[in-house]
C-alpha positions as CSV (number, residue, x, y, z in Angstrom):
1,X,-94.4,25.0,116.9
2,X,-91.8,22.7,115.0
3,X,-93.7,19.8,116.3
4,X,-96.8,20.7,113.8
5,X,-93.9,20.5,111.2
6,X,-92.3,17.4,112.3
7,X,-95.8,15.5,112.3
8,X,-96.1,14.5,108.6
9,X,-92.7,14.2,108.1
10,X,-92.5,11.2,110.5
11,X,-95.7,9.6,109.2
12,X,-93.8,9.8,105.7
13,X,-91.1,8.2,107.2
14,X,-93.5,5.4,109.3
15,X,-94.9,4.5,105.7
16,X,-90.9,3.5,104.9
17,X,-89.5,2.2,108.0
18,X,-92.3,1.1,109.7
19,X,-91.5,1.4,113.3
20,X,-92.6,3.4,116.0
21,X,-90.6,6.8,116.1
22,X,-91.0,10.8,117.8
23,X,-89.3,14.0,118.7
24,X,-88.9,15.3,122.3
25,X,-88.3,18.6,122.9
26,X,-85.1,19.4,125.7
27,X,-87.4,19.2,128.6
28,X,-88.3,16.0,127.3
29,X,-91.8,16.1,125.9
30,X,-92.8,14.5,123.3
31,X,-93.9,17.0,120.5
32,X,-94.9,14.9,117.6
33,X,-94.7,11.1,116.9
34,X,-95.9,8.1,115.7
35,X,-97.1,4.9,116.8
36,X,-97.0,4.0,120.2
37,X,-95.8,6.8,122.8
38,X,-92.2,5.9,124.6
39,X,-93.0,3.6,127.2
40,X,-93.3,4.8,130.4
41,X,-90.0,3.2,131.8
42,X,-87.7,5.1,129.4
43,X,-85.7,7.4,131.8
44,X,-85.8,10.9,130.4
45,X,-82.6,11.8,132.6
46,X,-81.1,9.4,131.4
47,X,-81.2,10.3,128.0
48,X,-80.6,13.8,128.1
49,X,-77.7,13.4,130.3
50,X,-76.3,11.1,127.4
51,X,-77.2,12.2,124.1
52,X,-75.0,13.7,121.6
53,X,-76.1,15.9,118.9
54,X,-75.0,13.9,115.8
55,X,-74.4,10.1,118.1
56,X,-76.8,7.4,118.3
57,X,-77.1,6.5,121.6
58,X,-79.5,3.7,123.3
59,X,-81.5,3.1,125.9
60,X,-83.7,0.0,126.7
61,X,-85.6,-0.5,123.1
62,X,-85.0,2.8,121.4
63,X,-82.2,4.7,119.9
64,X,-82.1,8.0,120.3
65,X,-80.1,10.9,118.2
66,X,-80.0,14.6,119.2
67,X,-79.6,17.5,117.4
68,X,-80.2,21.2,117.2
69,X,-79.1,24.6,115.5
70,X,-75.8,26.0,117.1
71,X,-74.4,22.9,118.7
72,X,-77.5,23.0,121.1
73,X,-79.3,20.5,122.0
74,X,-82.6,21.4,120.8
75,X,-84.4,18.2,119.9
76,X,-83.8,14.1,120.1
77,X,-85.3,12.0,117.7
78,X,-86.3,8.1,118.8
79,X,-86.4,5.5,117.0
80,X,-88.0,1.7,118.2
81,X,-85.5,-0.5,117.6
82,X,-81.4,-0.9,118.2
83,X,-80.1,-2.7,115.6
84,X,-77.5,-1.4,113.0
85,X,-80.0,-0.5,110.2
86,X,-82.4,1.7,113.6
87,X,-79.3,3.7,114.5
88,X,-78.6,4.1,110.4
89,X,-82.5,5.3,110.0
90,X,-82.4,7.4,113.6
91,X,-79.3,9.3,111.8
92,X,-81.1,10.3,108.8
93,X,-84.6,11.2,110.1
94,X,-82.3,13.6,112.6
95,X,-80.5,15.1,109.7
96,X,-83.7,15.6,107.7
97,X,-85.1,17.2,110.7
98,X,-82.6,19.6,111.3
99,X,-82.4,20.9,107.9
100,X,-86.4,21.5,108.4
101,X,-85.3,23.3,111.6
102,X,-82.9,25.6,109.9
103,X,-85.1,26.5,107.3
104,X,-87.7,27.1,109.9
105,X,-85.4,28.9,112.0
106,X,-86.5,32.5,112.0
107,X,-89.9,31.3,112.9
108,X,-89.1,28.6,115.4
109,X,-85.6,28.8,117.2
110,X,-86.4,29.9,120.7
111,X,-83.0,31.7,120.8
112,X,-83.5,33.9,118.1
113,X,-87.3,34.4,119.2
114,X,-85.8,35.2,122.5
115,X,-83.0,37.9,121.0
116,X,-85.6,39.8,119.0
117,X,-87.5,40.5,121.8
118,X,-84.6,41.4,124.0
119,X,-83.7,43.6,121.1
120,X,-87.4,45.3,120.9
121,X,-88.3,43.8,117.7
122,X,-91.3,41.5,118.5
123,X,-94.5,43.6,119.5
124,X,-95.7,43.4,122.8
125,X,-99.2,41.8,122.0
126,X,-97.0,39.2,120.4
127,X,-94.6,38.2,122.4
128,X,-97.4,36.1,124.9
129,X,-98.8,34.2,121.5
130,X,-95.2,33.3,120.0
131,X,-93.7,32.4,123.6
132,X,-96.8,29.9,123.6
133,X,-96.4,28.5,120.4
134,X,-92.4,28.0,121.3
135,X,-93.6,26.2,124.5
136,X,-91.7,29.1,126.7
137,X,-93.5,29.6,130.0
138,X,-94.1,33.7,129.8
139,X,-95.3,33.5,133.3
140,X,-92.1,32.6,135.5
141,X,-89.6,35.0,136.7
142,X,-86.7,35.8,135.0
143,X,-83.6,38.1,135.3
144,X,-81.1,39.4,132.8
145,X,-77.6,39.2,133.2
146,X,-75.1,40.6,129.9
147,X,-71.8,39.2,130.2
148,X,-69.4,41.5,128.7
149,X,-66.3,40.3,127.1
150,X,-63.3,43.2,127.6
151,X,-61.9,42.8,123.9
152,X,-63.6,40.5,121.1
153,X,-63.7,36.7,121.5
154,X,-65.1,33.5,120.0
155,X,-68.0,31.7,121.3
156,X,-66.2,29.8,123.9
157,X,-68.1,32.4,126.7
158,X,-71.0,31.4,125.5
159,X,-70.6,27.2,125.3
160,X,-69.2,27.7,128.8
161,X,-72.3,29.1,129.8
162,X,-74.6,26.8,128.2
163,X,-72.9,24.2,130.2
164,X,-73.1,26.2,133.3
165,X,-77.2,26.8,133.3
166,X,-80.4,24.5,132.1
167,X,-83.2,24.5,129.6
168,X,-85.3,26.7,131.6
169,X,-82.3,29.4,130.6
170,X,-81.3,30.6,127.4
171,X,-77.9,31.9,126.5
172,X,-77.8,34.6,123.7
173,X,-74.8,35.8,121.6
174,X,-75.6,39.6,121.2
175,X,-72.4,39.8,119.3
176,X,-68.4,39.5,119.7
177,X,-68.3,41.1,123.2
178,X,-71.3,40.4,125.0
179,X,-73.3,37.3,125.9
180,X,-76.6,37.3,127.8
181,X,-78.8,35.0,130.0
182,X,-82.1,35.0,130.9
183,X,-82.0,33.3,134.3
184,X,-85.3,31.6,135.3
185,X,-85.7,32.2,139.4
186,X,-87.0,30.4,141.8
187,X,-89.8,31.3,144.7
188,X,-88.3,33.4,147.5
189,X,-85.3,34.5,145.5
190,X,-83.5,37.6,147.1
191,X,-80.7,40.1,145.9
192,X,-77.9,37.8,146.9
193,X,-79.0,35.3,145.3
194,X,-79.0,37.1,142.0
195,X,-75.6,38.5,142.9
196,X,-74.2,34.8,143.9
197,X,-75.3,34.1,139.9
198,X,-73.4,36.9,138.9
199,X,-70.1,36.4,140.9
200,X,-70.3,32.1,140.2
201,X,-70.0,33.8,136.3
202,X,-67.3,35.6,136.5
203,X,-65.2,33.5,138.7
204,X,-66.0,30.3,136.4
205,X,-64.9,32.1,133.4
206,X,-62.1,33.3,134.9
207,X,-60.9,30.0,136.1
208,X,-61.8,28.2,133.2
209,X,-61.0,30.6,130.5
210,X,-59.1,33.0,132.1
211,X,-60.9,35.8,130.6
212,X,-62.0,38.3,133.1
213,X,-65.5,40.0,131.8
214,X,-68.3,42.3,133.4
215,X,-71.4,41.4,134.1
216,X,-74.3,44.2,134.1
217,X,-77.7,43.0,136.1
218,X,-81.1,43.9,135.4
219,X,-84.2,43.8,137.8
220,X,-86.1,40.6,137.9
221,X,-89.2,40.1,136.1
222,X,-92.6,38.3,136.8
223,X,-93.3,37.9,132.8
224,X,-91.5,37.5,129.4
225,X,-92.8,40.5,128.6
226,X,-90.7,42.2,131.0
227,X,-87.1,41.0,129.9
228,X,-86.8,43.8,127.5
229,X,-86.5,46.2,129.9
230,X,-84.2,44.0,132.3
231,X,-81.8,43.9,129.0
232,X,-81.9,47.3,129.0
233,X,-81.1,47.8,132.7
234,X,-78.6,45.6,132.4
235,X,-77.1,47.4,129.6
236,X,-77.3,50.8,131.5
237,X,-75.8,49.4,134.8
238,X,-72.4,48.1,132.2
239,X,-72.3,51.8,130.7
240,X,-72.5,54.1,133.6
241,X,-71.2,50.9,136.3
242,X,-67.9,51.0,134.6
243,X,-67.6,54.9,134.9
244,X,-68.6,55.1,138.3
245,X,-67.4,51.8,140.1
246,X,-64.6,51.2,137.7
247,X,-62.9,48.8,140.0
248,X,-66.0,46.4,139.8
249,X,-66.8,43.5,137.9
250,X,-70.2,42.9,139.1
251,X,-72.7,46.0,138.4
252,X,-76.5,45.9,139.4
253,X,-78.7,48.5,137.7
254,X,-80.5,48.7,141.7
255,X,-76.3,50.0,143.1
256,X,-76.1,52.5,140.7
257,X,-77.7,55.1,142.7
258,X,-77.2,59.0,141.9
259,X,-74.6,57.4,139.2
260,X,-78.1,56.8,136.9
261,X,-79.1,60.9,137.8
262,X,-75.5,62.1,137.0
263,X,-75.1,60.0,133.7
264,X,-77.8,62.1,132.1
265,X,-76.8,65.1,132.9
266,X,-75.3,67.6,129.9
267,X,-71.8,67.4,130.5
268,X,-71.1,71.5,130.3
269,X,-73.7,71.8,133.7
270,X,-71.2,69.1,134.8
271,X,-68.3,71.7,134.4
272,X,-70.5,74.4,135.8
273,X,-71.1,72.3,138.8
274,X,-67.5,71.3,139.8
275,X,-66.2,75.4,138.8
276,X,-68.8,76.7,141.7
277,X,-68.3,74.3,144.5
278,X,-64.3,73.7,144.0
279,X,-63.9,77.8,144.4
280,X,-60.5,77.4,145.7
281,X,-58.4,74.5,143.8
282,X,-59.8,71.9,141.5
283,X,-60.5,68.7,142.7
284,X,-58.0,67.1,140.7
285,X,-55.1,68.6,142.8
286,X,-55.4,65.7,145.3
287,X,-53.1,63.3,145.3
288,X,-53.8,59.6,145.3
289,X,-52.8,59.1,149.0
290,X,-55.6,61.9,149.6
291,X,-58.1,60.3,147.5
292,X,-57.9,56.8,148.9
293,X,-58.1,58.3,152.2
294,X,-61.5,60.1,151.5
295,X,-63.1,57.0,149.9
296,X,-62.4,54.7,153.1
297,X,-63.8,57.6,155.1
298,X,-67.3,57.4,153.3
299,X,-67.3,53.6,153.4
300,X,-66.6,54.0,157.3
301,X,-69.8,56.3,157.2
302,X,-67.6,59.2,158.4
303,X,-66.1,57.6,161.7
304,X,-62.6,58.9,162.1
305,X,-61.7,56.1,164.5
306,X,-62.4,53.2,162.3
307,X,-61.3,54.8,159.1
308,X,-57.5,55.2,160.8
309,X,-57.8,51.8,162.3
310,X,-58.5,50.2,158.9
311,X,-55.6,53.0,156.9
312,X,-53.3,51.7,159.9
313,X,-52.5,55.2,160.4
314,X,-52.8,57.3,163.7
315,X,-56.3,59.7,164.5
316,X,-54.3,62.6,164.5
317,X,-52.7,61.2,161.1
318,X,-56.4,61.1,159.4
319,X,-57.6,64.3,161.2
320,X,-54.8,66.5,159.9
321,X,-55.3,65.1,156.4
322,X,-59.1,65.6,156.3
323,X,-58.0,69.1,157.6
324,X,-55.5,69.6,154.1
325,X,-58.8,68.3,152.5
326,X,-60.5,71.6,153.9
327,X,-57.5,73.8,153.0
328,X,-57.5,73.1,149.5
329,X,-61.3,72.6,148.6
330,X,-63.4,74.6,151.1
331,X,-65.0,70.9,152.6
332,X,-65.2,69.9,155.9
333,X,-66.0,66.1,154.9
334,X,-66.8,65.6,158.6
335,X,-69.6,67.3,158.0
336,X,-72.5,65.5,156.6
337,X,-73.8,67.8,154.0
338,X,-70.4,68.7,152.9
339,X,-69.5,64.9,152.4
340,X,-72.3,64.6,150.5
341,X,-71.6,67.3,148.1
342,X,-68.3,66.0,147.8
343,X,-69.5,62.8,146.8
344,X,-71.3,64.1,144.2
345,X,-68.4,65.6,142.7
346,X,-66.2,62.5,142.9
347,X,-68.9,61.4,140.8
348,X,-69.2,64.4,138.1
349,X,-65.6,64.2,137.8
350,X,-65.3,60.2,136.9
351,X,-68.7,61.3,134.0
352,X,-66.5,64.3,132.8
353,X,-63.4,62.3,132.4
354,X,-65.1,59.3,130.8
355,X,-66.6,61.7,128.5
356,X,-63.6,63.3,127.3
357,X,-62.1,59.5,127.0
358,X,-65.0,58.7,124.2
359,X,-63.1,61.8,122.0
């Protein structure tokens, strides 16, 4: 850890100033001083709430100076003493450390760490020892969430985020379009409580930034080693999500249901598929009128009566459309297994059409 770095540097720099000085980490630890510990009294909240990477700032009988790589606030630097000449010396030691953290940084930044393994590149049997030695708790659960920009951005997603979630969660820059977190969870978490994180996202960044972006969830995972594959969930729920729930902002890899089965399937057996149950007319002869009509009758689990009450249309209304729906395709979608073949095909016609949109 940086801290084993830091150590000789600041007894170096005791032999020159000679006052009591340390580093804490963001959580507030101390990770290597000298001297006397902070007392007791010094209010960690306090300090944290108030620090600025680059600003002296005091508290009681210590100055303290932030800094970090990325404009985060990685470590603070304190210094006994509040005079001119300790906010001078607090500047330096923080500028001296940094530079030791930069050079450091493919070995020690937690975010980088953190990407590499998202991205598959730290080995398995290494990613326990390295999350130790970066003081990461490999043992909590966590869950993956990519935000996905619609067209290139800056990096103002990302500082928004950073603002939005604490040190126990990271926020990652993949690269111009998407931006993850790895959100820490609490005991007896439940599904909508993942999915209140996800919608407090994208309603935050669209009132604030007014951007509107996807976000793709993974599953949860009960250890570090585990977030790779929530990435990679996460991932597949914004690739096939946006094909088969295009009207959607939110997409959990657990909704994605036969979507995940269709998605791998060669697309020509696709074509073979829609040419043997469509016999009569293909299904893209049904206007949009039709179309809307037969997705409100699946979310109304087939019930005629509710589906016409909610399409402000009369029984007979629905009844003699899901009759033309028979006419032209040879499916009676009041019956069960016909709905569900149906279904299927809505969904092997959205794959076939976003494959011939990729050419």
């Amino acid at each position: 850890m940086l801290g084993q770095i830091y150590q000789p540097i600041l007894e170096q720099m005791k032999g020159i100033y000679g006052k009591n000085m340390g580093v804490l980490n963001n959580s507030g630890a101390v990770v290597a001083s000298v001297g006397e510990l902070l007392e007791e009294d010094v209010a960690y909240d306090a300090v944290m709430q108030n620090v600025n990477n680059g600003k002296p700032y005091v508290l009681g009988e210590y100055t303290f100076v932030a800094f970090g790589m990325r404009n985060m606030l990685d470590y603070v630097v304190y210094v006994r003493g509040t005079d001119v000449d300790a906010q001078h010396f607090s500047l330096m030691l923080s500028v001296s450390l940094s530079n030791l953290q930069f050079h450091c940084g493919d070995k020690y930044d937690k975010t980088n760490y953190l990407k590499n393994v998202l991205l598959g590149n730290v080995l398995p049997g290494d990613v326990f020892l390295r999350s130790g030695e970066l003081q990461i708790d490999a043992e909590i659960s966590r869950v993956v969430y990519i935000i996905q920009l619609q067209e290139a951005g800056d990096n103002t997603v990302q500082h928004l985020l950073q603002n939005m979630y604490p040190e126990q969660d990271f926020i990652i820059g993949i690269d111009h379009m998407n931006v993850v977190l790895i959100k820490s969870l609490p005991s007896g978490y439940n599904q909508e409580y993942l999915s209140k994180i996800a919608k407090s996202i994208v309603e935050t960044i669209n009132s604030e930034l007014m951007l509107q972006v996807y976000v793709g969830m993974g599953t949860p995972t009960e250890s570090i080693n585990d977030i790779a594959r929530s990435y990679s969930e996460a991932q597949i729920a914004l690739e096939i999500g946006r094909v088969f729930e295009g009207d959607k902002y939110i997409l959990s890899y657990d909704a994605l249901g036969i979507g995940r089965l269709i998605y791998q399937l060669p697309s020509k057996l696709c074509e073979l598929f829609l040419d043997e149950i469509f016999k009569k007319e293909s299904i893209n002869v049904l206007d949009e009128e039709t179309i809307q009509t037969i997705y409100k009758f699946f979310e109304n689990n087939l019930n005629v009566s509710e589906t016409s009450r909610q399409l402000f249309v009369h029984r007979n209304t629905l009844v003699y459309r899901l009759d033309k729906i028979e006419r032209l395709t040879g499916l009676d979608l009041r019956n069960f297994d016909d709905a569900v073949t149906f279904k299927v095909a809505i969904l092997v016609n959205k794959y076939l059409q976003a494959n011939s949109a990729k050419f």
